[in-house]
Backbone as a ProteinNet text record, in pm:
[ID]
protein_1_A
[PRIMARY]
XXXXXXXXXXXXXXXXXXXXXXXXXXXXXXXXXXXXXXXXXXXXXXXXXXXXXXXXXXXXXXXXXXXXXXXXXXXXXXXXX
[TERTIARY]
-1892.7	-1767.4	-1789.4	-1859.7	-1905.6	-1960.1	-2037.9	-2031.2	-1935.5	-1801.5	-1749	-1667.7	-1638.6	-1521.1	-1625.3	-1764.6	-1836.5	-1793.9	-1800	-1774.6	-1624.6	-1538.8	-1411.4	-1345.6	-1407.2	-1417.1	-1491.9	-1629.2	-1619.6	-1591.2	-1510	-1430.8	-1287.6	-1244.8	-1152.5	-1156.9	-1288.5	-1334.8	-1367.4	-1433	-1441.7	-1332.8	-1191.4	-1145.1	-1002.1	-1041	-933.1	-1020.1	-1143.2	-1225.7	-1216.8	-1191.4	-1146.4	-1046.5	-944.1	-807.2	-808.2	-900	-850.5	-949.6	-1041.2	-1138.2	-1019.3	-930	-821.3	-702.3	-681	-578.6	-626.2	-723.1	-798	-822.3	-852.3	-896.1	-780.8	-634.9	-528.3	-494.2	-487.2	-413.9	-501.9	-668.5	-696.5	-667.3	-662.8	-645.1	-456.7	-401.1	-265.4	-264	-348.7	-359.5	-389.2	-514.7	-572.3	-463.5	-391.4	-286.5	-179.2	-99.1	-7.2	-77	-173.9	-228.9	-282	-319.4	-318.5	-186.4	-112.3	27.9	136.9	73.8	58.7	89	212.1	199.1	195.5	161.8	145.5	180.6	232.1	244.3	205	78.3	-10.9	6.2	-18.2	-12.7	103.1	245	359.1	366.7	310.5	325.8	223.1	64	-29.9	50.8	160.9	234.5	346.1	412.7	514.7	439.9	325.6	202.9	192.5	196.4	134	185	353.9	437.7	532.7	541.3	611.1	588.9	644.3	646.5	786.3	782.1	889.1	985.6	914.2	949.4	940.4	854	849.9	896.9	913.8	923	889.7	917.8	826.8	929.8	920.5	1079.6	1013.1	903.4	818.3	716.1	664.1	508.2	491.5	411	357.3	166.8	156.9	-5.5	-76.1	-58.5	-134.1	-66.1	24.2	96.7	160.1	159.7	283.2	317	425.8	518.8	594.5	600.3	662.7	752.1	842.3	983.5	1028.6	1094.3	1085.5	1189.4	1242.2	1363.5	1465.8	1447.5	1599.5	1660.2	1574	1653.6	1748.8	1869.1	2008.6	1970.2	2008.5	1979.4	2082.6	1992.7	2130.2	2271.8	2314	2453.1	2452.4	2436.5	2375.5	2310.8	2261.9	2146.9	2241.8	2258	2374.1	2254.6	2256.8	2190.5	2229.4
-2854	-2865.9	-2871.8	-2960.1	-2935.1	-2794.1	-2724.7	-2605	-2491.1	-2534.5	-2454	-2475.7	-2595.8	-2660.8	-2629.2	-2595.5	-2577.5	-2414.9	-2341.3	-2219.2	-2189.4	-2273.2	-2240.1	-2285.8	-2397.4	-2445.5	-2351.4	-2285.6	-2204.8	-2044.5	-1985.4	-1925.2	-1949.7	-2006.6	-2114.6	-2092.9	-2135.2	-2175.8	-2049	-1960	-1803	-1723.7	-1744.7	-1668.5	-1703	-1857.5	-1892.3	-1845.2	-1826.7	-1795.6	-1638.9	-1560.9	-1477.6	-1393.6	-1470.3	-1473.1	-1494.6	-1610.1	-1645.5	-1511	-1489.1	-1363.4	-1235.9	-1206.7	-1116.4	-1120.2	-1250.5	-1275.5	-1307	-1301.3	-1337.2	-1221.7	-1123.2	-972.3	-876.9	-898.3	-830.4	-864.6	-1042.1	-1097.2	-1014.7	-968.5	-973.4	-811.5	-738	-591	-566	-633.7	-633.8	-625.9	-787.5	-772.9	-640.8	-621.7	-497.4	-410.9	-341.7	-244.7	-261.5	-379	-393.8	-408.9	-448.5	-420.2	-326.9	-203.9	-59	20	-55	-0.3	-19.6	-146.4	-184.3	-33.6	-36.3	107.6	33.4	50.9	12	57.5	26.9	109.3	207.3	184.1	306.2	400.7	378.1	523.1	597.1	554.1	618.9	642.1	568.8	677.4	778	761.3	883.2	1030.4	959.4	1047	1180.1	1080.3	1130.7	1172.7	1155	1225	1402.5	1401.6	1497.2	1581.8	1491.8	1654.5	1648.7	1570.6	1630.2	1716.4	1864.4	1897.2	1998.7	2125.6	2170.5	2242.2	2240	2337	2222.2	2086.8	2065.6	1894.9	1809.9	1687	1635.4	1427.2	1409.8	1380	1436.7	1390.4	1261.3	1203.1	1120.8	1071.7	972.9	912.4	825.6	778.9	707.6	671.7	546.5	536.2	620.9	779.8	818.6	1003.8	1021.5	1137.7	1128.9	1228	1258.9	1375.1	1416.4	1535.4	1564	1682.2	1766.9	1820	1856	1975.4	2023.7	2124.3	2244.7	2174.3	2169	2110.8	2188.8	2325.1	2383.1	2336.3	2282.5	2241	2148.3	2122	2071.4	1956.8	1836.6	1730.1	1695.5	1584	1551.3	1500.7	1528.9	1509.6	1313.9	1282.1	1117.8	1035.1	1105.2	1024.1	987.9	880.9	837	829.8	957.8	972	873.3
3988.3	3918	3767.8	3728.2	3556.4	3512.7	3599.9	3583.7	3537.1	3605.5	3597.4	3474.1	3467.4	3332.4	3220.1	3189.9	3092.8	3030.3	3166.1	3119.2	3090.4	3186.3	3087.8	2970.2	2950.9	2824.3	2681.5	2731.2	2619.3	2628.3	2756.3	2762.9	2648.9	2667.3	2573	2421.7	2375.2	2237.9	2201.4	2287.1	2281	2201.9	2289.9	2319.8	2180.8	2146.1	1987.1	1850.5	1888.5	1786	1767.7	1850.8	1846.6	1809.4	1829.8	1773.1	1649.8	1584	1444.3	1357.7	1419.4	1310.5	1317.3	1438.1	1424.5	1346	1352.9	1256.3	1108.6	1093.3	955.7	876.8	971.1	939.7	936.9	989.6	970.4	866.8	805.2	696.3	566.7	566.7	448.1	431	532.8	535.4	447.9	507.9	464.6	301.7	281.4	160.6	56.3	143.1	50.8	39.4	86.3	126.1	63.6	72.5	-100.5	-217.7	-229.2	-339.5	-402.7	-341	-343.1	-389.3	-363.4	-333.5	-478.5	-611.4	-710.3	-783	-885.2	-1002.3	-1085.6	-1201.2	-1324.7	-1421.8	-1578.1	-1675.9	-1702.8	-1733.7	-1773.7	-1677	-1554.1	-1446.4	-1488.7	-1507.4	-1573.9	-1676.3	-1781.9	-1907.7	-1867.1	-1860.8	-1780.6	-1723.7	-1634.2	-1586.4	-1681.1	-1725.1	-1871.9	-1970.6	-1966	-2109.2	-2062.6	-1932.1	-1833.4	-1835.5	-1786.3	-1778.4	-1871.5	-2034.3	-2118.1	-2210	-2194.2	-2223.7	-2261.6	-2340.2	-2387.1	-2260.9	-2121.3	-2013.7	-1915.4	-1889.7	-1782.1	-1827.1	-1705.3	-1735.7	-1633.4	-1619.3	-1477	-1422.5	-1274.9	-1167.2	-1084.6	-1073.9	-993.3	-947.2	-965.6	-990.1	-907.9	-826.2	-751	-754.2	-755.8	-766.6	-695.8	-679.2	-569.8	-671.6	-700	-742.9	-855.8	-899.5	-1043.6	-1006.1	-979.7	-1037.1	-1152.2	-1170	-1292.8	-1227.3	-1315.9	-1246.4	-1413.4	-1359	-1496.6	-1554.8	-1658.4	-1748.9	-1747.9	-1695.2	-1651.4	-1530.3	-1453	-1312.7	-1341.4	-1241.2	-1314.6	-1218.4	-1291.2	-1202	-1063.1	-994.9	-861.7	-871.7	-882.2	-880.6	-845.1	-755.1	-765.7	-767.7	-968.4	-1065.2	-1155.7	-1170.1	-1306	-1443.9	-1537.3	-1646.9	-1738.9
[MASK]
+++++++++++++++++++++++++++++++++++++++++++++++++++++++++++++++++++++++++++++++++

């Protein structure tokens, strides 16, 4: 009988220790991932440096992209300039 309560006992201790390195390792991954996710000044002006010019301008920037779009294109109808 002690036999057996030994092993389910660290069946047990196993099996919360386990849990907490999973939940420890989702919480710091998360982290990383909004924090990646962070834009900053500079990346947007970077951006507006890029595409101003006399033909193009920037329609959208993201820490990962910048777009340009030509300055003749007529804007969306619901962008309040």
């Amino acid at each position: 009988m002690k036999n057996y309560n030994q092993d389910n006992e660290a069946r047990i201790i196993t099996n919360a220790l386990l849990k907490a390195v999973i939940a420890i390792s989702v919480c710091v991954m998360l982290a990383f991932g909004l924090h990646s996710c962070e834009l900053d000044s500079d990346t947007v002006a970077d951006c507006r440096d890029a595409c101003e010019s006399s033909s193009t301008q920037m329609q959208s920037v993201t820490p990962y992209k910048c777009v340009c779009i030509e300055n003749n294109v007529s804007p969306s109808p619901w962008v309040i300039n």
